[in-house]
N, C-alpha and C positions, 0 to 999 in steps of 0.2 A: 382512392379519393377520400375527402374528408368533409364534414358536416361544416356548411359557412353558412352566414347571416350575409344578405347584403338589401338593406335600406331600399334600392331600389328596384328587388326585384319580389315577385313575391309577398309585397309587402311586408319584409321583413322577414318573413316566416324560414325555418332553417330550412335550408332545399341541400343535396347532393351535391358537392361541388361537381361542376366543369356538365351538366346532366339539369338543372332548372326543376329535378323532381322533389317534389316537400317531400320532410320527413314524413310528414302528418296523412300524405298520400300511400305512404307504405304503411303504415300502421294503419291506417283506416284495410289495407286489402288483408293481413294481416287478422289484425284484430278482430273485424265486423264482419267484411268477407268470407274469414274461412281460410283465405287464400297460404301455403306451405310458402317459406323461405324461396326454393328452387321456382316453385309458380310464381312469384312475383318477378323473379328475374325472364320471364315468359311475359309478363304483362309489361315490363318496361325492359327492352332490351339494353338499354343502354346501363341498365346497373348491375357490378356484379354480384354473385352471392356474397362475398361481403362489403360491399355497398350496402347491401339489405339487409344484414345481420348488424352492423353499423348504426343504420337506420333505427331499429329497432330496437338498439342497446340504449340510443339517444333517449 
């Protein structure tokens, strides 16, 4: 999957294609959290580890 914009979801914010999850929702678990690569694919099952590596590069 790949990082889209769309105006009317999210209010714009880049979310996970085909998945409604923000970038800004992985890097917050990430980042702030603590949370490993592998762990967040646990907290959102629907992404995969590179979805999240993806995410993160964004």
């Amino acid at each position: 999957m790949s990082i889209v914009q769309d105006p009317g979801h999210s209010d714009g914010a880049p979310t996970i294609e085909g998945t409604g999850i923000r970038v800004k929702d992985v890097a917050v678990a990430y980042e702030h959290s603590g949370y490993e690569p592998d762990e967040i694919t646990q907290l959102y099952p629907d992404l995969s580890l590179g979805d999240v590596h993806r995410a993160l590069a964004y």
